[in-house]
N, C-alpha and C positions, 0 to 999 in steps of 0.2 A: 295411822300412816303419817299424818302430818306432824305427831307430836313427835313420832322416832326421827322422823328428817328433822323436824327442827331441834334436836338434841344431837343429830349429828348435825349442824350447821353450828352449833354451838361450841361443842368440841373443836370442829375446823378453828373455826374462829380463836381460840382458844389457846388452839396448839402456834395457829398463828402469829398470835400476840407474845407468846413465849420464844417463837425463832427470832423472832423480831429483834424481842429483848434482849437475847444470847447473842444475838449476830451485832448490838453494837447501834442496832438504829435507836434508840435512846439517846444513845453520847451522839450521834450527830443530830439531833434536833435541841438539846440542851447545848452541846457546843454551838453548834450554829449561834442559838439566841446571844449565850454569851459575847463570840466574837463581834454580832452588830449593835450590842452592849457598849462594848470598849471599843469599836469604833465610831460610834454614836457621842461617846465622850470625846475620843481624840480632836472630830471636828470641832466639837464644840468651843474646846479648846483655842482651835487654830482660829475661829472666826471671832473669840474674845480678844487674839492678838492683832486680826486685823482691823475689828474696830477701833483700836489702839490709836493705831497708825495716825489714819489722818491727823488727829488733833497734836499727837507727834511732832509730823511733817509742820504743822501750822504755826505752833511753837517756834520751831528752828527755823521758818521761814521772818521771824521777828529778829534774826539776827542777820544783817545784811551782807554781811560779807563769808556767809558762812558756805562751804562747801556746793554749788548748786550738783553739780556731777553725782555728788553723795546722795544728794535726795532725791535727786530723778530716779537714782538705781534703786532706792527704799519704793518709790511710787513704782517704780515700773515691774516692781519683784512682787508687788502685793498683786495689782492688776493682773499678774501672770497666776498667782496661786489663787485669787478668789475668780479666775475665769472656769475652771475646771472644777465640772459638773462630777459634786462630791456624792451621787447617790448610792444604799445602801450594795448596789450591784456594783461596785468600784472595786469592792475589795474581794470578788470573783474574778476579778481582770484584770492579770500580772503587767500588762503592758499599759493600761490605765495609772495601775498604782505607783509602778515605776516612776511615771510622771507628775504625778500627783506631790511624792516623795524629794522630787529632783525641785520642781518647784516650792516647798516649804524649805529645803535646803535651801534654797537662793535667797531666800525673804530674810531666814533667818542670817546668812552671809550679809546681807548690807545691812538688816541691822544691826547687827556685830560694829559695822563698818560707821557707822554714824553714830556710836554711842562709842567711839575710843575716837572719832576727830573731832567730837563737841568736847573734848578737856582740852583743847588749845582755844574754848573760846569762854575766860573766866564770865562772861556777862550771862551767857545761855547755861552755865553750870551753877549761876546762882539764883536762875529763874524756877521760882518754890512752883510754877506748875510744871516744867522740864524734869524737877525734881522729883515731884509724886506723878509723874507718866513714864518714868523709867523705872521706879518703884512697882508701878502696876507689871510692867513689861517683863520684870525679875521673876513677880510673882507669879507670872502667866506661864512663862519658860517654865517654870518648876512643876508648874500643871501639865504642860504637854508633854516634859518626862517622865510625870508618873501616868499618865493616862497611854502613850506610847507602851511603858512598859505593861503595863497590863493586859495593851491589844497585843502584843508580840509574845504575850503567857498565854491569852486565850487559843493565839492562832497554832503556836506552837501545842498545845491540847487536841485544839481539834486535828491539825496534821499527824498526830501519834496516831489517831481514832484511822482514819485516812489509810496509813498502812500497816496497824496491827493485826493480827491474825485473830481471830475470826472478822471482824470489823470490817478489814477491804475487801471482803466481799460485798458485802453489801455494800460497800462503797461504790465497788465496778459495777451490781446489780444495778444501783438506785443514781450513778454518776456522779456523786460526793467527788469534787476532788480537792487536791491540796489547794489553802489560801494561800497568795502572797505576803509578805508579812515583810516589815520594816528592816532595814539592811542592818546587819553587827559593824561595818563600814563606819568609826569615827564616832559609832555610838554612845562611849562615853564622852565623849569631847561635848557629842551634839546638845548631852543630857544636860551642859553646865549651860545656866543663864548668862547672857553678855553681863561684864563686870565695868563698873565707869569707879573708880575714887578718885570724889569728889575731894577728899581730903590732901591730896598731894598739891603740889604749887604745879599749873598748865604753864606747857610753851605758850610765848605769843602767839596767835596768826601771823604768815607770812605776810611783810611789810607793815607790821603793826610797832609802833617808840615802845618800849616798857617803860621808858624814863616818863612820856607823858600819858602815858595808857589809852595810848592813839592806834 
């Protein structure tokens, strides 16, 4: 008696792990990982640019007369994106990530914004560590477009899984639902690193002699 029950528990079991596997819960436990894969990178990314920053800011602040307005909006843009609590349940929460997304736009907006008003100031553009901290800054952007495109393949993956046939069902069964995923909004623009050449001849600063390099 017990050996026939436990060979039908077995077959249950069995037939179980087969609808499972047919219905799709597979690709949502492999997507899932993936997606907090590449988002696991994206951060990492974003918190290699705002280490960045400061020593940035500290640089430019060695040039006196150099934009202050500019750099509060750099300081005040990072403060806003490393305030928001990046945990891996972020990217289940379209209204979270919204924000999250709006804020990494903004950091990246000024500094856009402070690496094309430091070529009006030849002394900060021939400063060899301004040089290799904008270097890194390029190289960082380049990271968080390809680690971005990855999370927006992953999420795009798992959202197919989400409402294919047979899959959303057990999506609807087990509550799977769609991620939010990174806007197409400006997304090639976004992808390009801020660009400074160093190589052109800079305007003076406003009220600066060219004649005595005052």
């Amino acid at each position: 008696m017990a050996s026939s029950l436990y060979r039908w528990l077995t077959l249950f079991l069995m037939t179980l792990a087969l609808s499972l596997t047919g219905c799709g819960y597979n690709q949502f436990q492999s997507g899932n990982e993936q997606v907090k894969a590449s988002w696991s990178e994206v951060l990492s990314q974003y918190q290699r640019r705002a280490d960045l920053i400061p020593n940035l800011v500290n640089v430019v602040k060695g040039q006196a007369d150099f934009e202050q307005s500019t750099l509060q909006a750099v300081v005040a843009a990072r403060a806003k994106a490393t305030a928001i609590q990046t945990s891996p349940e972020l990217v289940n929460d379209p209204q979270a990530f919204q924000k999250f997304q709006q804020a990494q736009k903004d950091l990246s907006g000024s500094l856009s914004r402070l690496l094309v008003v430091s070529e009006n100031y030849p002394a900060l553009r021939a400063n060899q560590g301004f040089i290799d901290l904008q270097a890194q800054l390029e190289g960082t952007e380049n990271r968080i477009a390809v680690a971005r495109n990855r999370y927006i393949k992953a999420v795009q993956d798992y959202n197919v899984t989400v409402h294919s046939f047979p899959s959303n069902l057990t999506a609807m069964a087990l509550g799977y639902k769609e991620k939010p995923n990174f806007s197409v909004e400006n997304e090639q623009a976004m992808a390009q690193p801020p660009v400074v050449n160093f190589g052109k001849p800079a305007n003076p600063p406003p009220g600066s002699n060219p004649g005595t390099g005052k």
